[in-house]
Predicted model as a PDB file, atoms N, CA, C, CB and O in Angstrom, pLDDT in the B-factor column:
MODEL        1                                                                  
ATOM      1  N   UNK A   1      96.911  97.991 159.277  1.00 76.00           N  
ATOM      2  CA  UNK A   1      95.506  98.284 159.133  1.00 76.00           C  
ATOM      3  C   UNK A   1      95.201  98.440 157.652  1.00 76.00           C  
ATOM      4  CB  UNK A   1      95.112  99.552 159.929  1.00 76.00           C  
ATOM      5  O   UNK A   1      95.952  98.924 156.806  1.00 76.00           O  
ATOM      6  N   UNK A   2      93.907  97.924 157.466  1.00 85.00           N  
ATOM      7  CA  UNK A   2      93.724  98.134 155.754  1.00 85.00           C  
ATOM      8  C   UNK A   2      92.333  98.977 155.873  1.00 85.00           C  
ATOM      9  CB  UNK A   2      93.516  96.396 154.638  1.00 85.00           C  
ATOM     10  O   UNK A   2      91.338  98.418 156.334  1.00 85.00           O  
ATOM     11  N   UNK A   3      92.294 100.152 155.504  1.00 86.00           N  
ATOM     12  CA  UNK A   3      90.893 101.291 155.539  1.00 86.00           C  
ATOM     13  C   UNK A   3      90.389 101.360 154.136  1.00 86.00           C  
ATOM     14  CB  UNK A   3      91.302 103.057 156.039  1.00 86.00           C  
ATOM     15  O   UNK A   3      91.243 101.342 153.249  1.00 86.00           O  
ATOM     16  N   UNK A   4      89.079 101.440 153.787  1.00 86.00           N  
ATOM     17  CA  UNK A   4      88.561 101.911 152.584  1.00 86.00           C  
ATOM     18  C   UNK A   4      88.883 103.296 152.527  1.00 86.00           C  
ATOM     19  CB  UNK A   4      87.138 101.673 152.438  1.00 86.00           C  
ATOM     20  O   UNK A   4      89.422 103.654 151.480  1.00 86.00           O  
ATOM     21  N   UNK A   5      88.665 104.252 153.486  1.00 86.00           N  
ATOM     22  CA  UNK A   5      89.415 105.247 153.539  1.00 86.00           C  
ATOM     23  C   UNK A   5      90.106 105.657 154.373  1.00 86.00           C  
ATOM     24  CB  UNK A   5      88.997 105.934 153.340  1.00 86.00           C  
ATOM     25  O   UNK A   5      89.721 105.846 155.527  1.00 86.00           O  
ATOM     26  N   UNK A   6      91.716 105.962 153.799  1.00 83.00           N  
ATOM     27  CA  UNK A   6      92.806 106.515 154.556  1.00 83.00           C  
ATOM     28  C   UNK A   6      92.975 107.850 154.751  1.00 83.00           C  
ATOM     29  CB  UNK A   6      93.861 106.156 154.087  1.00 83.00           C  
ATOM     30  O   UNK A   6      94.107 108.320 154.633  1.00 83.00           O  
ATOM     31  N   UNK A   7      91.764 108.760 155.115  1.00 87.00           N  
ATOM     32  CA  UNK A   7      91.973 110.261 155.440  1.00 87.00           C  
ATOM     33  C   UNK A   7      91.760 110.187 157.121  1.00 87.00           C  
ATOM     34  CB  UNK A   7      90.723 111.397 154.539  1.00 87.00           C  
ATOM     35  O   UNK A   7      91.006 109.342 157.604  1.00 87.00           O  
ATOM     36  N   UNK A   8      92.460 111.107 157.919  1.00 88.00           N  
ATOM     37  CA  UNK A   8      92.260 111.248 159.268  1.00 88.00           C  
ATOM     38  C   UNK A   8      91.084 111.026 159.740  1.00 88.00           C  
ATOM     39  CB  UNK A   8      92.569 112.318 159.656  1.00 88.00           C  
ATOM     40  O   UNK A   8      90.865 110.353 160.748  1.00 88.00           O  
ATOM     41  N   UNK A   9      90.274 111.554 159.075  1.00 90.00           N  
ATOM     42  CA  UNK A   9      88.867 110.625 160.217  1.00 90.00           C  
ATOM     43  C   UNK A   9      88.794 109.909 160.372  1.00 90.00           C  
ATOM     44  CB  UNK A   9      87.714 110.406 160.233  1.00 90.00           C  
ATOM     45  O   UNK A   9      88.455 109.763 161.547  1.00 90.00           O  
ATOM     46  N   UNK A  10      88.977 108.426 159.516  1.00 90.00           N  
ATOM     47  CA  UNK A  10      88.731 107.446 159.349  1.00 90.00           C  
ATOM     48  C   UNK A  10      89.600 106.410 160.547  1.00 90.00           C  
ATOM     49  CB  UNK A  10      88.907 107.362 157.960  1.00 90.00           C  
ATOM     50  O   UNK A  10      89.240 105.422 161.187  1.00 90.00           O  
ATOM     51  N   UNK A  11      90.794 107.121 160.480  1.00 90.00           N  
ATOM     52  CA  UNK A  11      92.193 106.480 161.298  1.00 90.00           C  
ATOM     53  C   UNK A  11      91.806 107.269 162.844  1.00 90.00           C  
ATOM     54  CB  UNK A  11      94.151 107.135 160.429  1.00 90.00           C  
ATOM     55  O   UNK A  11      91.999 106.652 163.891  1.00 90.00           O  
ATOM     56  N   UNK A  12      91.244 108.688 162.850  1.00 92.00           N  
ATOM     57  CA  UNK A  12      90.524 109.332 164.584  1.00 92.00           C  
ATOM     58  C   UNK A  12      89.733 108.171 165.246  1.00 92.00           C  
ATOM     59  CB  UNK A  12      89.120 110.848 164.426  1.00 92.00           C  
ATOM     60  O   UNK A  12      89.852 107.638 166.349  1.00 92.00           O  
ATOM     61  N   UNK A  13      88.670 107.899 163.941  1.00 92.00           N  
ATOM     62  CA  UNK A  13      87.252 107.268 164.443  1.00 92.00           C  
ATOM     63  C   UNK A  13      87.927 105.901 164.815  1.00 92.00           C  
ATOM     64  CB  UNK A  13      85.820 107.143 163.150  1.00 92.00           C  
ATOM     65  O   UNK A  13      87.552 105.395 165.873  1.00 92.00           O  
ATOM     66  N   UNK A  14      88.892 105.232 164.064  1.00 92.00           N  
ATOM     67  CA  UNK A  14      89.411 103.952 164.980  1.00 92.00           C  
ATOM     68  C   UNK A  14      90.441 103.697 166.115  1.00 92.00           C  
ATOM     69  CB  UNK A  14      89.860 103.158 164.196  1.00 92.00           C  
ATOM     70  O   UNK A  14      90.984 102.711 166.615  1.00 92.00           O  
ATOM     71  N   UNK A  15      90.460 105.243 166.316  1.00 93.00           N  
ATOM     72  CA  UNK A  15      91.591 104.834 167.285  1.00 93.00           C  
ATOM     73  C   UNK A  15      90.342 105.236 168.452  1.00 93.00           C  
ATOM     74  CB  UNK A  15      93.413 105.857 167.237  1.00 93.00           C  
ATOM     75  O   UNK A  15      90.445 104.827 169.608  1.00 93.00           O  
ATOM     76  N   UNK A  16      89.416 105.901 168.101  1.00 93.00           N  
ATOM     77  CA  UNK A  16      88.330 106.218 169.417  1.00 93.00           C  
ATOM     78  C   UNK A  16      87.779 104.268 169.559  1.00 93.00           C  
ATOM     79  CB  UNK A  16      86.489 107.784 168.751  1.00 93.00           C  
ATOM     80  O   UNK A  16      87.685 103.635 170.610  1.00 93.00           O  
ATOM     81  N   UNK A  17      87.548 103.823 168.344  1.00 95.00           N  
ATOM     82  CA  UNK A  17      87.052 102.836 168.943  1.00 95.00           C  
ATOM     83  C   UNK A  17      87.633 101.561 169.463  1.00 95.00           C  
ATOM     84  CB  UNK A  17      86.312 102.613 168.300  1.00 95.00           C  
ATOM     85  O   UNK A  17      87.160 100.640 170.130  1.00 95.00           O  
ATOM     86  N   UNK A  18      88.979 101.837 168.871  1.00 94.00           N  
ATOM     87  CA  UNK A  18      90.103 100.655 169.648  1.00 94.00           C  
ATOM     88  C   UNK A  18      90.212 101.339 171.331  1.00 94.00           C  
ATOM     89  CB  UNK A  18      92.150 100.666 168.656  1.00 94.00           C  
ATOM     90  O   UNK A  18      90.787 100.719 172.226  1.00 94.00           O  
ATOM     91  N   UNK A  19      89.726 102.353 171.493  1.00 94.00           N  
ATOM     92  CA  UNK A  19      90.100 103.075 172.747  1.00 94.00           C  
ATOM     93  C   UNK A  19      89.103 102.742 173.738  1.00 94.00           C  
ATOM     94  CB  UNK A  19      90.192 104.611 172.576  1.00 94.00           C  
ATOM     95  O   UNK A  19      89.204 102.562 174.951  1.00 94.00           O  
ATOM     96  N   UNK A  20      88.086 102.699 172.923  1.00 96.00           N  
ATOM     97  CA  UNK A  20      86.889 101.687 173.848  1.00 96.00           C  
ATOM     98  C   UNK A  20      86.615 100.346 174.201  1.00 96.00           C  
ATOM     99  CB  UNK A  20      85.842 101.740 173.409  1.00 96.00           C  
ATOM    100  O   UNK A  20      86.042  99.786 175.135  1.00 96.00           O  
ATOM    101  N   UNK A  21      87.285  99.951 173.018  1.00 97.00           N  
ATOM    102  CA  UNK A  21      86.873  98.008 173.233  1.00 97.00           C  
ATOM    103  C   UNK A  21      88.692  97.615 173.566  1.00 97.00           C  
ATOM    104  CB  UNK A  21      85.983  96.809 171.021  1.00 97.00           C  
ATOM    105  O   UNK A  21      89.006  96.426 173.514  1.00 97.00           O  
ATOM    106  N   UNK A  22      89.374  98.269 173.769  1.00 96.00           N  
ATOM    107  CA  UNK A  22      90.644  97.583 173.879  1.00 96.00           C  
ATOM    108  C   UNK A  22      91.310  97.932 175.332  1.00 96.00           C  
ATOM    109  CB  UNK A  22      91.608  98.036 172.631  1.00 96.00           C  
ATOM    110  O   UNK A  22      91.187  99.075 175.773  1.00 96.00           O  
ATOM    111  N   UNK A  23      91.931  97.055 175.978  1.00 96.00           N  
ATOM    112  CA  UNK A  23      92.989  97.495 177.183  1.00 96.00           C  
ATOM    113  C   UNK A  23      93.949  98.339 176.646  1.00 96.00           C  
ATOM    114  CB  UNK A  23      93.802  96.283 177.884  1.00 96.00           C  
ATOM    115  O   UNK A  23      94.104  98.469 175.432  1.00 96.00           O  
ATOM    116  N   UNK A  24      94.701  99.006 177.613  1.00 93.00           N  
ATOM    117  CA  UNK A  24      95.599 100.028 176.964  1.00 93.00           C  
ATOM    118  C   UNK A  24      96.826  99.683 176.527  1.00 93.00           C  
ATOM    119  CB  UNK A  24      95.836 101.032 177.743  1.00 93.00           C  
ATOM    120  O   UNK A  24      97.525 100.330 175.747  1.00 93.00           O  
ATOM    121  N   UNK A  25      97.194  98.177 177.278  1.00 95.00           N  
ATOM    122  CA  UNK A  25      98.382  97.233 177.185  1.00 95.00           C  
ATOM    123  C   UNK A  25      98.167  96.547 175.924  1.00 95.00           C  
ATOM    124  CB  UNK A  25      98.518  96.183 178.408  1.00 95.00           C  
ATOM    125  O   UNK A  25      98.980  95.750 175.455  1.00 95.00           O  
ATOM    126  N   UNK A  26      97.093  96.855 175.393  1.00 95.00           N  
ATOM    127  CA  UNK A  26      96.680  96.197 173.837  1.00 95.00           C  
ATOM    128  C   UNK A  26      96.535  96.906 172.413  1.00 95.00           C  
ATOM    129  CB  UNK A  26      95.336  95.652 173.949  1.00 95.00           C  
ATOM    130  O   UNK A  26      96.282  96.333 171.354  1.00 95.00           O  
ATOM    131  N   UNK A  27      96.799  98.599 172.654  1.00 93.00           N  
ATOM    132  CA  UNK A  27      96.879  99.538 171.407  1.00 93.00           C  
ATOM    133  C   UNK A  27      98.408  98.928 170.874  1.00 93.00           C  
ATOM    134  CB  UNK A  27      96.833 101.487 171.852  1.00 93.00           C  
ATOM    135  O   UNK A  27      99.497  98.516 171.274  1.00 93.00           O  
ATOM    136  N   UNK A  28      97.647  99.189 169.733  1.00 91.00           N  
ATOM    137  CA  UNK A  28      98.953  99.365 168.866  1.00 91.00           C  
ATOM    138  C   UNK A  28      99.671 100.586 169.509  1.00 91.00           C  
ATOM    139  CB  UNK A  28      98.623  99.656 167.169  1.00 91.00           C  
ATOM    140  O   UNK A  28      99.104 101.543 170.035  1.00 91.00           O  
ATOM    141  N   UNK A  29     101.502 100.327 169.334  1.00 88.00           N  
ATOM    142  CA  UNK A  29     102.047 101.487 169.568  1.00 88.00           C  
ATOM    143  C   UNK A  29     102.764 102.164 168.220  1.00 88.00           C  
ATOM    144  CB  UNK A  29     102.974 101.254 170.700  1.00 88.00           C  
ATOM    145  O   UNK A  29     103.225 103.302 168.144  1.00 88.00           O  
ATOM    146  N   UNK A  30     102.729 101.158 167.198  1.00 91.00           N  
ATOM    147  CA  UNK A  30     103.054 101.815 165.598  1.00 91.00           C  
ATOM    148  C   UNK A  30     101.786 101.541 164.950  1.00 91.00           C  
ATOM    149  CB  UNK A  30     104.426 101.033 164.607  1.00 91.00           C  
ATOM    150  O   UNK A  30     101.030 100.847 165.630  1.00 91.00           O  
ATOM    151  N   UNK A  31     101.407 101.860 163.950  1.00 91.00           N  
ATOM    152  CA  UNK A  31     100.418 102.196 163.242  1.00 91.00           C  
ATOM    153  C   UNK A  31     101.134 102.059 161.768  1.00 91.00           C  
ATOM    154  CB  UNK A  31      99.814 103.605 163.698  1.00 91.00           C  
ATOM    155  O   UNK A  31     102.236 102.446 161.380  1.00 91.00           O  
ATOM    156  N   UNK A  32     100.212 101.449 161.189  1.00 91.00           N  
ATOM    157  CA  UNK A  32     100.963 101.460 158.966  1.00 91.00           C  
ATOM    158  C   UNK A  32      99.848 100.991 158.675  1.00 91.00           C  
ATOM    159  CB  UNK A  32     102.600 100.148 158.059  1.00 91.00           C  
ATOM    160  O   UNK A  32      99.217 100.076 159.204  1.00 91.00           O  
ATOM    161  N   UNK A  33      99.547 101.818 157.580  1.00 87.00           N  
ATOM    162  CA  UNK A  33      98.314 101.317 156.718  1.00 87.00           C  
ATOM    163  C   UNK A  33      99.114 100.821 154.912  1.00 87.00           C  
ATOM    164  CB  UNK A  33      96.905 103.001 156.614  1.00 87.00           C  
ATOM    165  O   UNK A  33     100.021 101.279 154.216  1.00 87.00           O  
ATOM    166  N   UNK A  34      98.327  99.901 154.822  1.00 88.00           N  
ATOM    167  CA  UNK A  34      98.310  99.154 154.162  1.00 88.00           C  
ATOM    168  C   UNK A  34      97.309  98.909 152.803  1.00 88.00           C  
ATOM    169  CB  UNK A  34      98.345  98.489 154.956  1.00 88.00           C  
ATOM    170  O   UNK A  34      96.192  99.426 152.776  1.00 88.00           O  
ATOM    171  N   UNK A  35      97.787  98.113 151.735  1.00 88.00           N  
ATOM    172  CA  UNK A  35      96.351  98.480 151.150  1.00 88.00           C  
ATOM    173  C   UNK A  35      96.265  96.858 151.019  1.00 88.00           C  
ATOM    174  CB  UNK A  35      96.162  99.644 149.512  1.00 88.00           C  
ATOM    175  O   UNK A  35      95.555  96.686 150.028  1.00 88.00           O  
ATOM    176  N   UNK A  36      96.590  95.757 151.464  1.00 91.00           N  
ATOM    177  CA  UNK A  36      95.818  94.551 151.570  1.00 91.00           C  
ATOM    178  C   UNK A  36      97.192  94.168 152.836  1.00 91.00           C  
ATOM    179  CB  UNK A  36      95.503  93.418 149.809  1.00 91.00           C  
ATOM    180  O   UNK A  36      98.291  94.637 153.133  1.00 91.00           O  
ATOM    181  N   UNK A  37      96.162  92.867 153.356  1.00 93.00           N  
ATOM    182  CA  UNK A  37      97.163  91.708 154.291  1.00 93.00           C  
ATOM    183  C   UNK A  37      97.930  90.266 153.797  1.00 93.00           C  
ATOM    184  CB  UNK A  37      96.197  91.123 155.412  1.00 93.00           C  
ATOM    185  O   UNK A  37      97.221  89.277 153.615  1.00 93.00           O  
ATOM    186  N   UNK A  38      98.952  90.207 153.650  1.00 94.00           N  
ATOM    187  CA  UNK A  38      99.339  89.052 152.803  1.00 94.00           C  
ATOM    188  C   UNK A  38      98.143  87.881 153.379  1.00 94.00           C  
ATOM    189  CB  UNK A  38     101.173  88.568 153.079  1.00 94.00           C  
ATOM    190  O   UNK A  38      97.261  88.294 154.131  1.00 94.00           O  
ATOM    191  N   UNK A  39      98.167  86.879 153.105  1.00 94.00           N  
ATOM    192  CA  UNK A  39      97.428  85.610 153.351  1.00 94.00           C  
ATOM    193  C   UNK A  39      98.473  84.170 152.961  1.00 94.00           C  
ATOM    194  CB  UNK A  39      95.948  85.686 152.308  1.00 94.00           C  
ATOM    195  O   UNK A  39      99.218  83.941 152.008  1.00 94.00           O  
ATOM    196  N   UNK A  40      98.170  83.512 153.986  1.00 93.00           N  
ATOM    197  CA  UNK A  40      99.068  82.250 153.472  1.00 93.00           C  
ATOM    198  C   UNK A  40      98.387  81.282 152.959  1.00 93.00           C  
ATOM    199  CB  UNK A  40      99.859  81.584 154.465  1.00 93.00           C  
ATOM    200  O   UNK A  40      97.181  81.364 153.194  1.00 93.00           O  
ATOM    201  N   UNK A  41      98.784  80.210 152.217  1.00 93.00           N  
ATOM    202  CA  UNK A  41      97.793  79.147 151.355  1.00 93.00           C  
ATOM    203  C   UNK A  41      96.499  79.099 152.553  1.00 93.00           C  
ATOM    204  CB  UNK A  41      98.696  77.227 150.991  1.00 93.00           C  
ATOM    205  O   UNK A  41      95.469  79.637 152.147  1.00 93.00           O  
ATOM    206  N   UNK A  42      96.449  78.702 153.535  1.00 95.00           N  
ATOM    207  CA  UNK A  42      95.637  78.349 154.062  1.00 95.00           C  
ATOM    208  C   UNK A  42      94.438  79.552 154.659  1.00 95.00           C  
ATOM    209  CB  UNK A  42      96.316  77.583 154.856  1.00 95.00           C  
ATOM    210  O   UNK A  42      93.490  79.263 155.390  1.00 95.00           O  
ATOM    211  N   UNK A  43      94.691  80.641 154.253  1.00 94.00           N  
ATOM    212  CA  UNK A  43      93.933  82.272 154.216  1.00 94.00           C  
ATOM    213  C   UNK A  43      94.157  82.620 155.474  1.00 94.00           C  
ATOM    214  CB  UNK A  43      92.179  82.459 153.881  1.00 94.00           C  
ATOM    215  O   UNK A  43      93.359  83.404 155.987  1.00 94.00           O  
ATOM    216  N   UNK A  44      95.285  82.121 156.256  1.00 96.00           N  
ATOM    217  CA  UNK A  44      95.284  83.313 157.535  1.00 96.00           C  
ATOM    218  C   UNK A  44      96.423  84.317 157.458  1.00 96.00           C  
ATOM    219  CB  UNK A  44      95.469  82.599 159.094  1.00 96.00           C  
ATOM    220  O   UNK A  44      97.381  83.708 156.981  1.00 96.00           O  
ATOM    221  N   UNK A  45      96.699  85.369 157.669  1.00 95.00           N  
ATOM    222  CA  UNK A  45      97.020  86.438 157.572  1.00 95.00           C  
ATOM    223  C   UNK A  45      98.645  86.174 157.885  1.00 95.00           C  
ATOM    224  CB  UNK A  45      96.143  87.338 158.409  1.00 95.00           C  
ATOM    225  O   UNK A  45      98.823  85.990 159.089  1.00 95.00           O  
ATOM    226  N   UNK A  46      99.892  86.111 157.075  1.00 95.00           N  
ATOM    227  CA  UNK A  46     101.096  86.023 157.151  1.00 95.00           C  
ATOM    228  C   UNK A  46     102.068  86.992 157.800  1.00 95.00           C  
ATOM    229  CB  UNK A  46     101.331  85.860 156.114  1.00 95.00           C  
ATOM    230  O   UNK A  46     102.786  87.760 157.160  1.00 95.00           O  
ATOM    231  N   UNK A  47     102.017  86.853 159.682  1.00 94.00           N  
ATOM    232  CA  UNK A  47     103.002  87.789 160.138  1.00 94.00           C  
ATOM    233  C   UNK A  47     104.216  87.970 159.661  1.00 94.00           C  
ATOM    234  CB  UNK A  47     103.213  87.626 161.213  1.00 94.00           C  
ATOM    235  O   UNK A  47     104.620  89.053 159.237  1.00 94.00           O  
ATOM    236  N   UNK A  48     104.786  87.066 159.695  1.00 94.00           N  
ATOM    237  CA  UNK A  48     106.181  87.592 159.222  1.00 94.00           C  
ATOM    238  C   UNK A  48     106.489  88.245 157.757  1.00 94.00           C  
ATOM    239  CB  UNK A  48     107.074  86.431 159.309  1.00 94.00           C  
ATOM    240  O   UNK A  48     107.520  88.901 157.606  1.00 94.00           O  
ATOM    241  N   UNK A  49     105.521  88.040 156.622  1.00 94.00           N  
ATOM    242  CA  UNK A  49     105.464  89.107 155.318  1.00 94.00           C  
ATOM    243  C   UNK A  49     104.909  90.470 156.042  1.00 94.00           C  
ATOM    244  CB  UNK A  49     104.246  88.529 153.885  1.00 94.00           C  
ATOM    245  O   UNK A  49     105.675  91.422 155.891  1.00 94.00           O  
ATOM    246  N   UNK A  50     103.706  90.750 156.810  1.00 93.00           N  
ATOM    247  CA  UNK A  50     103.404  91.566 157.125  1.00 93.00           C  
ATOM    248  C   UNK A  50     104.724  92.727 157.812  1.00 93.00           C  
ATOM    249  CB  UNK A  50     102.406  91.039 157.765  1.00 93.00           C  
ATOM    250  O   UNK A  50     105.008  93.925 157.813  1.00 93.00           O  
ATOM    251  N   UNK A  51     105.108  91.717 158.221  1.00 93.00           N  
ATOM    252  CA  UNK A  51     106.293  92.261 159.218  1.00 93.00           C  
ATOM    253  C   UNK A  51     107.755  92.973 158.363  1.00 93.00           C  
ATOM    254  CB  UNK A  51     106.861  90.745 160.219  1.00 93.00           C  
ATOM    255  O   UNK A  51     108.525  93.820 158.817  1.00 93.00           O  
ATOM    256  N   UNK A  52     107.788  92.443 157.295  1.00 94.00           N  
ATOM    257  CA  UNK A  52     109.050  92.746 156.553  1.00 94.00           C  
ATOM    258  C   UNK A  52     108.115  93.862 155.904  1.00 94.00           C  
ATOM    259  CB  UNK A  52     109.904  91.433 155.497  1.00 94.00           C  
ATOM    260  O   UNK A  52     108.781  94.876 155.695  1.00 94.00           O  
ATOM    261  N   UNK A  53     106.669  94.008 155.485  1.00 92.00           N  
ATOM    262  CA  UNK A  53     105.727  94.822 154.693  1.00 92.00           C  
ATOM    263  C   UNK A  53     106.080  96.445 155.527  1.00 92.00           C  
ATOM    264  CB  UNK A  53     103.855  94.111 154.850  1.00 92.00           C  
ATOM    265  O   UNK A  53     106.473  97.482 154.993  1.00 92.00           O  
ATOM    266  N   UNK A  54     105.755  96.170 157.081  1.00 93.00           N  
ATOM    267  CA  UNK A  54     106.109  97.353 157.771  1.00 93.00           C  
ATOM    268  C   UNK A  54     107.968  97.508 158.008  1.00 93.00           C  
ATOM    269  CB  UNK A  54     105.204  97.243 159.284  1.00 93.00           C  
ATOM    270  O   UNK A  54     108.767  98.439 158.112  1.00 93.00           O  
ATOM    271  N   UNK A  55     108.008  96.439 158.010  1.00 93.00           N  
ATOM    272  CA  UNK A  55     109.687  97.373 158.223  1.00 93.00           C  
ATOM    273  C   UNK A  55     110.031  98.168 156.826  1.00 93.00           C  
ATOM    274  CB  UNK A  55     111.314  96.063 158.510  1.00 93.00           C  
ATOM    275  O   UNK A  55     111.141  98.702 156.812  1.00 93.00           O  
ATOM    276  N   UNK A  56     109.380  98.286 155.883  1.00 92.00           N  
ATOM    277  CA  UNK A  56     110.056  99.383 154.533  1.00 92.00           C  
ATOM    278  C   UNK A  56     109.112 100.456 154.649  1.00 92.00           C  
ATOM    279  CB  UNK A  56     110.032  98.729 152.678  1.00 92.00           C  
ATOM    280  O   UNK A  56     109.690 101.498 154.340  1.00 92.00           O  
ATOM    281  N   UNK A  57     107.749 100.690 155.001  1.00 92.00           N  
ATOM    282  CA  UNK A  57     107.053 101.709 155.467  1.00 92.00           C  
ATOM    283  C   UNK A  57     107.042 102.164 156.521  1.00 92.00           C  
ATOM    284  CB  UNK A  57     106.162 101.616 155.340  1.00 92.00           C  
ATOM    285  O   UNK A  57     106.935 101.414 157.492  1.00 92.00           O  
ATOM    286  N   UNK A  58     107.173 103.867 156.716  1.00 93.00           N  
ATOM    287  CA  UNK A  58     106.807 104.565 157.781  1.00 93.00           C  
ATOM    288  C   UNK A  58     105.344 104.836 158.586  1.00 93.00           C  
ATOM    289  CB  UNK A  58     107.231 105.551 157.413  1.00 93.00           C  
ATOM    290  O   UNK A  58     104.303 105.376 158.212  1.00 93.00           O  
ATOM    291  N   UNK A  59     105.761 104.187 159.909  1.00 92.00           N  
ATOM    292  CA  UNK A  59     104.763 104.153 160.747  1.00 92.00           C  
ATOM    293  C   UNK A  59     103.775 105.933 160.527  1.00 92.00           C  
ATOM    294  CB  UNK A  59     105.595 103.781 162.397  1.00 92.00           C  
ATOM    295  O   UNK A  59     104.324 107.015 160.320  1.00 92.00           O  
ATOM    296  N   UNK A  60     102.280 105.686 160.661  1.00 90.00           N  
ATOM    297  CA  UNK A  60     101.802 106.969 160.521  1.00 90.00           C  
ATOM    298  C   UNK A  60     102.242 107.580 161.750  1.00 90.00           C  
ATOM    299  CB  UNK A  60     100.324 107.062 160.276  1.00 90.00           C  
ATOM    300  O   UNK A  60     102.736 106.953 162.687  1.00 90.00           O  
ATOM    301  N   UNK A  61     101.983 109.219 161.705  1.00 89.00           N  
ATOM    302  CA  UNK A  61     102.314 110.439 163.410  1.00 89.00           C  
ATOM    303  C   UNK A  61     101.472 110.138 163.400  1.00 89.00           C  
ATOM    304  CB  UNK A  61     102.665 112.130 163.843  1.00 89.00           C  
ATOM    305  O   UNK A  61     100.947 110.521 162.355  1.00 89.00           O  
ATOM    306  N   UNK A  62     100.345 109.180 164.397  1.00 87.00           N  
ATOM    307  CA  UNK A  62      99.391 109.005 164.906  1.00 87.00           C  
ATOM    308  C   UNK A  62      99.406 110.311 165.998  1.00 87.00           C  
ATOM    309  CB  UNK A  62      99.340 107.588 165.330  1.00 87.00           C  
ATOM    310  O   UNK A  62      98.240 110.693 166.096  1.00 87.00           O  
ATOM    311  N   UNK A  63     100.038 110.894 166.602  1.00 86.00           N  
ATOM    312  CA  UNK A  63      99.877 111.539 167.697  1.00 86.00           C  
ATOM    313  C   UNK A  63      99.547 112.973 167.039  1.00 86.00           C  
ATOM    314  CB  UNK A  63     101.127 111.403 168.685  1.00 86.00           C  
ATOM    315  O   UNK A  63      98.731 113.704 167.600  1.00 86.00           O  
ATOM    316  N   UNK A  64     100.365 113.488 165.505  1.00 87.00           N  
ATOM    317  CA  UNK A  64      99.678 114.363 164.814  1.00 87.00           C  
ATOM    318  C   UNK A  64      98.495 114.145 164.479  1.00 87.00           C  
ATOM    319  CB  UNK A  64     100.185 114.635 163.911  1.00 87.00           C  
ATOM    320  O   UNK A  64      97.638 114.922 164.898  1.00 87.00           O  
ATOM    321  N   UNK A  65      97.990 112.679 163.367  1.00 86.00           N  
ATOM    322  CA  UNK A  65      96.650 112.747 163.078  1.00 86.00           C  
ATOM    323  C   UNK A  65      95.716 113.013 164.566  1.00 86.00           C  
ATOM    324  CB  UNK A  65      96.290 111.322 162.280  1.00 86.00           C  
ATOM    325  O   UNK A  65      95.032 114.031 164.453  1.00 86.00           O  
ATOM    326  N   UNK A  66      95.591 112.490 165.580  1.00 86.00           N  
ATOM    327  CA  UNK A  66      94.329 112.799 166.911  1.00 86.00           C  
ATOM    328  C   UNK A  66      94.552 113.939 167.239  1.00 86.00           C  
ATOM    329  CB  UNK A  66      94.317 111.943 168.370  1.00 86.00           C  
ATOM    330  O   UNK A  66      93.578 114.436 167.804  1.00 86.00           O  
ATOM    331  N   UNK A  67      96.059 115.114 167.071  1.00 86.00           N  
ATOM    332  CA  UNK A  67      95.930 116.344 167.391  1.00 86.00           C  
ATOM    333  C   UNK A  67      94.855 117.108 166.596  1.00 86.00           C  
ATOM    334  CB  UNK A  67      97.148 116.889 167.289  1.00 86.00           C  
ATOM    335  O   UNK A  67      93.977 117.917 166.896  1.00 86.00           O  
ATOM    336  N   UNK A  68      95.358 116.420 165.258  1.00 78.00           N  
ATOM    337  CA  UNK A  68      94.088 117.401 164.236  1.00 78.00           C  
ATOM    338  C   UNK A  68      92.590 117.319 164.729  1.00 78.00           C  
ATOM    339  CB  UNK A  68      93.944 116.746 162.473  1.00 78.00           C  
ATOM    340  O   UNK A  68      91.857 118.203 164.286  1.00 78.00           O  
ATOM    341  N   UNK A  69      92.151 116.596 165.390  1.00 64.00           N  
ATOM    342  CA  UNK A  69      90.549 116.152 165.272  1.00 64.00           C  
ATOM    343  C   UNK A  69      90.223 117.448 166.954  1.00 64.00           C  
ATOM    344  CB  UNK A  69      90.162 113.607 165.588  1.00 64.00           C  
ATOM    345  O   UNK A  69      89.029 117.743 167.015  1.00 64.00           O  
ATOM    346  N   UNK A  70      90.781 117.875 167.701  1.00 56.00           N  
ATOM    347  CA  UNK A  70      90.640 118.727 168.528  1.00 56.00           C  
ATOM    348  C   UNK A  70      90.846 119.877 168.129  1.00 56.00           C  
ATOM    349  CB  UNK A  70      91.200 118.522 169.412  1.00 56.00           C  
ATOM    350  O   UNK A  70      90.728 120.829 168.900  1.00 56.00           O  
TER     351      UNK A  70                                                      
ENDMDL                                                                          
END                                                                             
């Protein structure tokens, strides 16, 4: 995920709204924020850099950040 801002609200308010427009078989179950998405020559978004991007960063405690907002 890439946020203009990375403070808990910002990451609450999208997981409320992935919670609305998404099946449940379709949440993310890790979470990493990012501060851009690689792109390949042709500008679509490069999984497998992305993918080596999250394997050296720790996934956020998503389950801490939504505790805080209650």
């Amino acid at each position: 995920v890439v946020l203009k801002r990375q403070d808990a609200a910002a990451i609450q308010a999208l997981h409320r709204w992935m919670k609305a427009h998404l099946a449940d078989f379709k949440m993310p179950q890790r979470w990493y924020v990012v501060d851009a998405l690689p792109q390949n020559s042709r500008g679509k978004i490069s999984r497998r850099v992305v993918q080596e991007m999250c394997a050296e960063l720790p996934p956020l405690d998503l389950p801490a950040l939504l505790r805080a907002s209650t």
